[in-house]
DRENDO-1510 file (C-alpha; in Angstrom, 1 decimal, always signed):
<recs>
REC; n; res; u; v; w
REC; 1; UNK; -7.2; -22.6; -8.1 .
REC; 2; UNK; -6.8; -18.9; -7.3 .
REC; 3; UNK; -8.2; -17.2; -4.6 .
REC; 4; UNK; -10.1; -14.1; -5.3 .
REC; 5; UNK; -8.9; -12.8; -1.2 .
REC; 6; UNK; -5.7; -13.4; -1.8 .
REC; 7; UNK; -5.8; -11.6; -5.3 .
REC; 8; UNK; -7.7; -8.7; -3.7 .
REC; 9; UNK; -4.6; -8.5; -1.5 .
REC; 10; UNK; -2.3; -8.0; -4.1 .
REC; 11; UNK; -4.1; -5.5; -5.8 .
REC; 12; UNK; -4.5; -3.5; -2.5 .
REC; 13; UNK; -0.8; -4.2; -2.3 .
REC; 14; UNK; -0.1; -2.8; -5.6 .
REC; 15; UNK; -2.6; +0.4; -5.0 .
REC; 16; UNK; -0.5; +1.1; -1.9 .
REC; 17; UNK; +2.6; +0.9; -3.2 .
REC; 18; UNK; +1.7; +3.3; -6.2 .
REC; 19; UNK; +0.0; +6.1; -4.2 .
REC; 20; UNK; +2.8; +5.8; -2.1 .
REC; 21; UNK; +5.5; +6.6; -5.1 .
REC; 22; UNK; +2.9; +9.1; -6.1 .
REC; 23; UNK; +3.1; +11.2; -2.9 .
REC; 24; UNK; +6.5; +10.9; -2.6 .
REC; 25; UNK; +6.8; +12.9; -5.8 .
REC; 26; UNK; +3.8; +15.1; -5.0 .
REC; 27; UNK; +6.0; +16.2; -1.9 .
REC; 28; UNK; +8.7; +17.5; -4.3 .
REC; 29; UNK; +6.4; +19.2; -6.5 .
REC; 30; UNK; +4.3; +20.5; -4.2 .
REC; 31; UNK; +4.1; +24.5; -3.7 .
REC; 32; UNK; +3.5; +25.4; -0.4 .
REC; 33; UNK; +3.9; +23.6; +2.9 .
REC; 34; UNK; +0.4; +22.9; +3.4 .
REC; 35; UNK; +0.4; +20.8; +0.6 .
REC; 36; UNK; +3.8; +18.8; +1.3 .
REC; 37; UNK; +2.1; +18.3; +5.0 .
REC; 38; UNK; -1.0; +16.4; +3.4 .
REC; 39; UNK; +1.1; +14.3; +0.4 .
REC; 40; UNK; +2.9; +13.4; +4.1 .
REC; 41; UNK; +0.3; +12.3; +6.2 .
REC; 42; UNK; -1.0; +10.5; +3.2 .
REC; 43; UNK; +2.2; +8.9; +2.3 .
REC; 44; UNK; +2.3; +7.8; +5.9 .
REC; 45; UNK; -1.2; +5.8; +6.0 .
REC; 46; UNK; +0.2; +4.3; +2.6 .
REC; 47; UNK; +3.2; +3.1; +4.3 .
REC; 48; UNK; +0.7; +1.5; +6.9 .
REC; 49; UNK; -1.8; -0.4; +4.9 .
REC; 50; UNK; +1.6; -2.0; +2.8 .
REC; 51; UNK; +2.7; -3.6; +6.0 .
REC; 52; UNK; -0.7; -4.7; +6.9 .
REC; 53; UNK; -1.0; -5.8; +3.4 .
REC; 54; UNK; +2.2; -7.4; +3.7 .
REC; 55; UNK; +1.5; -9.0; +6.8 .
REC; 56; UNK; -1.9; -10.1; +6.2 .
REC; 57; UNK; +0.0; -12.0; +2.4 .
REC; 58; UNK; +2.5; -13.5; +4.9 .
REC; 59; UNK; -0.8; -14.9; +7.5 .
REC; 60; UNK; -2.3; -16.4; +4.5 .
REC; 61; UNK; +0.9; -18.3; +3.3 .
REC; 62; UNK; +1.7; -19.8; +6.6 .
REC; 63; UNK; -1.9; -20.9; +7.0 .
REC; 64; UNK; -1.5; -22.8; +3.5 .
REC; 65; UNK; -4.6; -20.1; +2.2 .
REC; 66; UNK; -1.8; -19.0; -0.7 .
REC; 67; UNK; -2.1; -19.9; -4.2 .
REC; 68; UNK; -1.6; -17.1; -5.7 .
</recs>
């Protein structure tokens, strides 16, 4: 049986982890510092809601609430 939380989770997850990668680049492409300052602080909060993600996936499992 698969939990639709603990799915939500791991698309969140996924999301993060993407617009992370994307920033990163976006920082290397970017044209002026303004830019690179915002794909930054971005890339930051990304970084942020992984390990909350992550830590909220590892919660679940060692409450047993992970069948995913």
């Amino acid at each position: 049986m698969s939990k639709k939380f603990n799915e939500n989770l791991l698309k969140a997850l996924e999301a993060s982890i993407e617009a992370a990668g994307i920033c990163k680049q976006a920082m290397v492409d970017a044209n002026d510092e303004s830019c690179r300052a915002m794909y930054s602080a971005i890339s930051k909060d990304c970084e942020k809601h992984i390990e909350m993600l992550r830590g909220e996936i590892e919660l679940h499992k060692q409450q047993e609430k992970w069948d995913v």
